[in-house]
N, C-alpha and C positions, 0 to 999 in steps of 0.2 A: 244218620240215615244210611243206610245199605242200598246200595246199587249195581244191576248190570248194565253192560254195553251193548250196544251194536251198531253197526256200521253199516251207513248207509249211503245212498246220492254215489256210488264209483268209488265209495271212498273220501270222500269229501265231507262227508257228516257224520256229525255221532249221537246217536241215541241214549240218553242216559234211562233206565226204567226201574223206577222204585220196587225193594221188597217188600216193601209196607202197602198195603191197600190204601189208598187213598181218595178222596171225594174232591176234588178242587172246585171251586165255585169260579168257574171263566169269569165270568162277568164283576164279581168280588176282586180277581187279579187283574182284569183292566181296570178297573177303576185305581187301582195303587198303582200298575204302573204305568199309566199315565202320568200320573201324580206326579209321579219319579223322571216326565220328561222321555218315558219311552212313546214312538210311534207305533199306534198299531196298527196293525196290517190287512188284519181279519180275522174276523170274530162269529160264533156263532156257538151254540149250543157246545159240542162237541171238540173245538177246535179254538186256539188262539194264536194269532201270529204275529208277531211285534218284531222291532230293532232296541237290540240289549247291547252297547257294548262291542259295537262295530261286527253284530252277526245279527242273521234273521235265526231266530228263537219261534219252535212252537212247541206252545202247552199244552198237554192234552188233559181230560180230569181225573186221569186215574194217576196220574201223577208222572207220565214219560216225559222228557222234555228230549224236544232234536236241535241241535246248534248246527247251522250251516255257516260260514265253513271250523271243520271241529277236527281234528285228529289228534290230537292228547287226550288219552281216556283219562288221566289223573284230573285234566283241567276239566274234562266235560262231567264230572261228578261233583268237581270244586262248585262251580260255576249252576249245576244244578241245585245242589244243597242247597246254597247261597238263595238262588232264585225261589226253592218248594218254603225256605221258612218264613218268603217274606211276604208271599199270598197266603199261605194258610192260614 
């Protein structure tokens, strides 16, 4: 997968957002990661928000994921990758 960055929260987070157009089904990816032991935080149509990995993680359905707290852009693409192949 192809990715940019951005930076957000002061600095403090980073935005990973897919090249690819993407459909994520929220409700498809809580239910796995749950599964997986993740807590989620808040959920609705539009928006997911869970604890991944000692960060608050939110998925959006177009495929952007924000990790607070994030500032490695290499890890915030690892760690998104990781996260978009295992709800899709």
């Amino acid at each position: 997968m192809r990715f940019t960055t951005a930076r957000l929260c002061g600095g403090k987070a980073l935005m990973a957002i897919s090249a690819d157009i993407l459909d994520i089904d929220i409700e498809h990816a809580a239910q796995i990661l749950e599964a997986e032991g993740c807590v989620i935080k808040e959920k609705d149509e539009m928006i997911l928000v869970f604890e991944w990995e000692g960060k608050e993680v939110t998925l959006y359905p177009q495929g952007k994921v924000m990790y607070l707290p994030q500032q490695d852009r290499a890890q915030c693409i690892a760690d998104a990758t990781k996260l978009l192949e295992k709800v899709r």
